[in-house]
C-alpha positions in Angstrom: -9.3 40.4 11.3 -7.5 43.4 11.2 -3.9 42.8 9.2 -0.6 43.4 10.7 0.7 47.1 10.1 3.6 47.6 6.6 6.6 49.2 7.4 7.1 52.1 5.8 8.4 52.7 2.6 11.9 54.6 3.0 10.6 58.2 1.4 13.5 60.1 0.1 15.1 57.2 -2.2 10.9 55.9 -3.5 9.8 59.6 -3.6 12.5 60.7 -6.1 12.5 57.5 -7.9 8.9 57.9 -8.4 8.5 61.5 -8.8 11.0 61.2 -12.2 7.7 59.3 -14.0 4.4 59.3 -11.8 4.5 62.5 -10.1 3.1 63.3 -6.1 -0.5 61.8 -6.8 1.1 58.4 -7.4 3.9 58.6 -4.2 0.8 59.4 -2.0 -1.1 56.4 -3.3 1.5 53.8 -2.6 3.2 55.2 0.5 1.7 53.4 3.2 -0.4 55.2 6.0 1.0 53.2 9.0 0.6 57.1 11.3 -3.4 56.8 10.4 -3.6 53.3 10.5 -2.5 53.0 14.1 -5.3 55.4 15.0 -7.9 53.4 13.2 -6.3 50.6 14.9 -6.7 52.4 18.2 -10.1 53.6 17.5 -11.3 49.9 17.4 -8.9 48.5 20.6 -10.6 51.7 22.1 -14.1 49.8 21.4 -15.1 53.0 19.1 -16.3 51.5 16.1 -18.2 54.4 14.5 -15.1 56.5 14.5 -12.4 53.7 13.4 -14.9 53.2 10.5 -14.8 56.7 9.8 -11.2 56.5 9.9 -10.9 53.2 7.7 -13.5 54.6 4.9 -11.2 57.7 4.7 -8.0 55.7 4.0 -10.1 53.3 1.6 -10.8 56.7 -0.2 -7.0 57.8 -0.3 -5.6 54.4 -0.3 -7.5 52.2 -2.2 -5.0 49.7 -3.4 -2.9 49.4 0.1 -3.8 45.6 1.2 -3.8 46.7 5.4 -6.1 49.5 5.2 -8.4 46.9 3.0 -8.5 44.6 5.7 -8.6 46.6 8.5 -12.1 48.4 6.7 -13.4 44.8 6.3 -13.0 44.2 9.9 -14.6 47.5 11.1 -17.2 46.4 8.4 -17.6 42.7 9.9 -18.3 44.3 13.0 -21.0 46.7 11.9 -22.9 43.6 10.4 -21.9 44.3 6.6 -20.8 41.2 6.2 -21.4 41.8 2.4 -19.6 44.9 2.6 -16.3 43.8 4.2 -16.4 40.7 1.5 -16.6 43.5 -1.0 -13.2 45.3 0.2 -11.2 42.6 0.2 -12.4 41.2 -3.4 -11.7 44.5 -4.2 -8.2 44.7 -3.5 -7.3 40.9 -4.1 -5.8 41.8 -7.5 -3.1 44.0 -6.4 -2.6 42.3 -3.0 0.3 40.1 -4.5 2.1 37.7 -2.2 -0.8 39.0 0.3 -3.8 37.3 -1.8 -3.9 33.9 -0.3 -4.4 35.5 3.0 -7.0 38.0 1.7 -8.7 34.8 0.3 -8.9 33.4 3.5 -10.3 36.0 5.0 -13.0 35.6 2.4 -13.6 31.9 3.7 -13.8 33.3 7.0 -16.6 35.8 6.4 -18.8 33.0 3.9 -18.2 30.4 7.0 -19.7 33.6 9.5 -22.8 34.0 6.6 -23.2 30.1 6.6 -22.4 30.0 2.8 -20.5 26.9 2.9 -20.2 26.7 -1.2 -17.8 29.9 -0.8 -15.7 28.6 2.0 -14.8 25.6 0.1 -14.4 27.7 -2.6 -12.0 30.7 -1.2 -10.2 28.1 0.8 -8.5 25.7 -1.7 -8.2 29.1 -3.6 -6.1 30.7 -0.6 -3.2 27.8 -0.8 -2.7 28.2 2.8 -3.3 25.1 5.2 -5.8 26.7 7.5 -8.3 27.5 4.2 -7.9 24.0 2.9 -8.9 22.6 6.3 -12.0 24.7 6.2 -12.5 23.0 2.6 -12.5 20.0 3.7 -14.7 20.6 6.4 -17.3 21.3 3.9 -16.6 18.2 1.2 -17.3 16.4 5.1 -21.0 17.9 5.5 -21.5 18.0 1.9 -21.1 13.9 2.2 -18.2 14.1 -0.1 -15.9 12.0 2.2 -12.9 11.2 -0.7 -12.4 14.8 -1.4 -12.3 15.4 2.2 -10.0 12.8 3.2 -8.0 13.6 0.4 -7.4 17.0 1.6 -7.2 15.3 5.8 -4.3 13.4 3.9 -2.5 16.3 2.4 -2.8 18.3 5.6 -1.4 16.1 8.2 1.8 16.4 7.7 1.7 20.4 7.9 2.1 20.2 11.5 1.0 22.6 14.0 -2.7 22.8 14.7 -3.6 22.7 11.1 -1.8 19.0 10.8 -3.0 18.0 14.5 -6.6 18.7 13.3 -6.2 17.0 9.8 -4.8 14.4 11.4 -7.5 13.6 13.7 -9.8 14.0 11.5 -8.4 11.5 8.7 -8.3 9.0 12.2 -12.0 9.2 12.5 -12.7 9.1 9.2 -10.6 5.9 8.9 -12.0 4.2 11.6 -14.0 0.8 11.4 -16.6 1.9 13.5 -19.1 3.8 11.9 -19.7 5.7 15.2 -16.7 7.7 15.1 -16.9 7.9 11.3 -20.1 9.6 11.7 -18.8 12.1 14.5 -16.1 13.4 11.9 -19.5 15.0 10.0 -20.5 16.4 13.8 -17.0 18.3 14.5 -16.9 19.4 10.8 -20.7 20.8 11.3 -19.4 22.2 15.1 -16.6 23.9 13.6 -17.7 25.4 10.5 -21.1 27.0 13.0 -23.7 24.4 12.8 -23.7 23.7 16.3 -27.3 22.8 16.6 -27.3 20.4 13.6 -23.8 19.1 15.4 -25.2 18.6 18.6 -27.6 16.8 17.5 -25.9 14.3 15.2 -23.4 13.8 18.3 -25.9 13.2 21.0 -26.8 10.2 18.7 -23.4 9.1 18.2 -21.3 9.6 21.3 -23.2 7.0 23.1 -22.8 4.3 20.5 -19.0 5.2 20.8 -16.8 1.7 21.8 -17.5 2.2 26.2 -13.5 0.5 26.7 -11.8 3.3 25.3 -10.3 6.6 26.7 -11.2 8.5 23.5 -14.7 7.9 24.1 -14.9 9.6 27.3 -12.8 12.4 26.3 -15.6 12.7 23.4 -18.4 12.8 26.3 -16.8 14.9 28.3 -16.2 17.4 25.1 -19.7 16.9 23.2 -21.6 17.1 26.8 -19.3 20.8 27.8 -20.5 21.7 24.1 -24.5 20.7 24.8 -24.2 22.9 28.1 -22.9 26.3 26.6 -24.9 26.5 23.8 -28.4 25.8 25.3 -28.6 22.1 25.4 -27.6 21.5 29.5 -30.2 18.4 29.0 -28.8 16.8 26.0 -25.1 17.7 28.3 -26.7 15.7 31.5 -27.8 12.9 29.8 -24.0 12.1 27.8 -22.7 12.5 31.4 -24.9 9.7 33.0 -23.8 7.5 30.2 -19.9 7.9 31.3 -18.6 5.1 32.7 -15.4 6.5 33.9 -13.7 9.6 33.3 -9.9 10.0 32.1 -8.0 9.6 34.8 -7.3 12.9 36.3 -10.5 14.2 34.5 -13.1 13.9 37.3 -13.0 17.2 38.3 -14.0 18.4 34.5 -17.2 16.2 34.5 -18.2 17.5 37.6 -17.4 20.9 36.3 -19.5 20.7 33.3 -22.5 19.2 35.5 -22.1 22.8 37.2 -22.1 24.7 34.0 -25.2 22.7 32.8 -27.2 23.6 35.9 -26.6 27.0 35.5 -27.7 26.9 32.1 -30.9 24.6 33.2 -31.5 27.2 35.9 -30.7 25.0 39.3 -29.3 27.6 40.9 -28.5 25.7 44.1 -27.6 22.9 42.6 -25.0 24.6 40.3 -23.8 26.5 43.4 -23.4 23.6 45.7 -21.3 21.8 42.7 -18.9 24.6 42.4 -18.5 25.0 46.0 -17.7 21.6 46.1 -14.9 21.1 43.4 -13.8 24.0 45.5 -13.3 21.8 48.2 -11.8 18.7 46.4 -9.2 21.1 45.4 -9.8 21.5 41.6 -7.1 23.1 39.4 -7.6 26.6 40.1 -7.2 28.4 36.8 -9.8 25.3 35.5 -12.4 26.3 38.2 -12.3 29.6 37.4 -12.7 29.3 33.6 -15.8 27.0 34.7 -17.4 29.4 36.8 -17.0 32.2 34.0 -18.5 29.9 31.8 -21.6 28.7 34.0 -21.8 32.4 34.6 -22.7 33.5 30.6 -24.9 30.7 30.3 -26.7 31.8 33.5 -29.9 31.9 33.2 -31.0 34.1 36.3 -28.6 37.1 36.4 -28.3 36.9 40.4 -26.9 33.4 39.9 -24.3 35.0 37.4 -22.7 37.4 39.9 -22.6 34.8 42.8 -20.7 32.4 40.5 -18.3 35.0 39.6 -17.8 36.1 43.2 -14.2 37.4 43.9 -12.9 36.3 40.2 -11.5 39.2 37.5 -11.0 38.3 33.7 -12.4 39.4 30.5 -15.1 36.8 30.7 -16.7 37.5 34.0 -16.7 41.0 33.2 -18.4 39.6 29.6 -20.9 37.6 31.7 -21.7 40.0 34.3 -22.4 43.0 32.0 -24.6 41.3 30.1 -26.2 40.5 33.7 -26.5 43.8 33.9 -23.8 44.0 36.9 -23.4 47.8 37.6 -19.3 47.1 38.6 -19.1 45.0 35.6 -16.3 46.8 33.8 -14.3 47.1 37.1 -14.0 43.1 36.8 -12.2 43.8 33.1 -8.5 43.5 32.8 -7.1 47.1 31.0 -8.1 47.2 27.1 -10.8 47.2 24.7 -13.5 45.8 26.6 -13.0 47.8 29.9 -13.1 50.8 27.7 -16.0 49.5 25.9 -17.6 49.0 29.3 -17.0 52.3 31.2 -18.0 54.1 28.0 -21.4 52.0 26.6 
């Protein structure tokens, strides 16, 4: 969350301009602290939260109207666990954020949709004006069962373009359609994306095999729902919508054999899992999608041994992710340079 840094403000001509009427207190209050703000900034890339808070409460303190340092405190605060806290800062400096207040509002959305208080996200996100807070909106009116005031908003958002519009679009698609199937799995992405995934997967695992069987959409939505059900502790409910596919997409084999990998890791079949993986290597699976599989079956591992042999000779952020939270003693040396390799080599 933390906002992009201000340029500075060009000292000699607004320090004489404001020393005529509001004196030195005043100039240091609205001159903008982009020096300490990069080290705050650093502190957190640096994975040192105590001390970038440290750093972000003292610029609060001395800056407590400047709109960056606000959102770079609610960040430091979001990552504490004070949610409550960081909503705090930035409703504290909405009134002088100006053009800046529709993004601050968002970033209010964004917290309430974290806490689950889905009567705030709708709330902050019409009241941002920007596209990505009305889509949240509208994700609510969806669960909330309010499906004109969601479609309303589907329909004002597709023509925004970019992800926003692709999303409202599909959405308003679903919504529209005459089966009641894929009407009812507009509720299930809404739930999915604002959090609910337990609530989603199961209104989807009822839904996705009453989808129309002659249509390509329909086993994208398997192959989607059941990848879903297999990285967030459901490799059953992912096995099961994989049976029911008739065929995949063409081209798309390779991800339905994949996610049959992931979801015995997750189940635990460690042979299994290890046998599927070795033999997409063999088909010649896309590369970069194999290994994005095997870093996934690795954090849903459920026996840390099974974790580093899926991860073997692969380096990314996410196998270093998976394998130090298998307690893998070379885990940051399988980070790319940045936060979490510093994070890492300094727990």
């Amino acid at each position: 969350m933390p906002g992009r840094l201000v340029r500075a403000l060009g000292v000699g001509v607004v320090a004489g301009a404001l020393l005529g009427s509001t004196g030195c207190d005043k100039v240091k209050e609205l001159l903008q602290p982009e020096a300490d703000l990069t080290v705050a900034k650093a502190k957190l890339q640096e994975g040192d939260l105590p001390a970038a808070s440290a750093e972000f409460e003292r610029l609060s303190g001395e800056h407590p109207e400047n709109v960056d340092v606000a959102v770079g405190r609610a960040y430091a605060q979001m990552l504490a666990g004070d949610a409550a806290g960081a909503d705090a800062t930035l409703a504290a400096v909405l009134p002088t954020a100006g053009e800046k207040a529709g993004e601050i509002t968002l970033r209010r959305a964004l917290l309430a949709q974290r806490a689950k208080n889905f009567d705030d996200v709708k709330k902050y996100g019409v009241a941002s004006g920007l596209p990505q807070g009305k889509l949240l909106a509208a994700e609510v009116h969806l669960i909330d069962l309010e499906g004109d005031e969601a479609a309303a908003l589907f329909r004002e958002l597709s023509g925004a373009g970019g992800p926003v519009g692709e999303t409202a679009a599909t959405y308003l698609k679903m919504l529209e359609s005459d089966n009641q199937h894929v009407a009812g799995l507009a509720e299930a992405t809404a739930l999915w994306s604002l959090g609910d995934r337990e609530t989603a997967l199961t209104t989807a695992s009822e839904l996705v095999p009453e989808l129309p069987a002659d249509q390509e959409a329909t086993a994208e939505a398997v192959i989607v729902w059941a990848s879903r059900a297999a990285t967030t502790g459901k490799p059953a409910v992912a096995m099961t919508l994989l049976d029911g596919l008739e065929a995949p997409p063409a081209g798309q084999a390779w991800r339905v054999e994949a996610t049959r990998a992931i979801a015995a890791a997750a189940a635990g079949d460690n042979e299994d899992a290890l046998s599927k993986f070795a033999a997409l290597r063999a088909a010649a699976a896309p590369s970069d999608g194999l290994a994005d599989a095997r870093a996934t079956a690795c954090a849903v591992a459920s026996d840390p041994a099974l974790a580093q042999r899926l991860v073997e000779g692969l380096e990314s952020a996410a196998v270093a992710r998976c394998l130090a939270k298998a307690g893998a003693a070379d885990a940051a040396s399988r980070a790319p340079a940045g936060p979490l390799k510093s994070h890492l080599e300094n727990p």
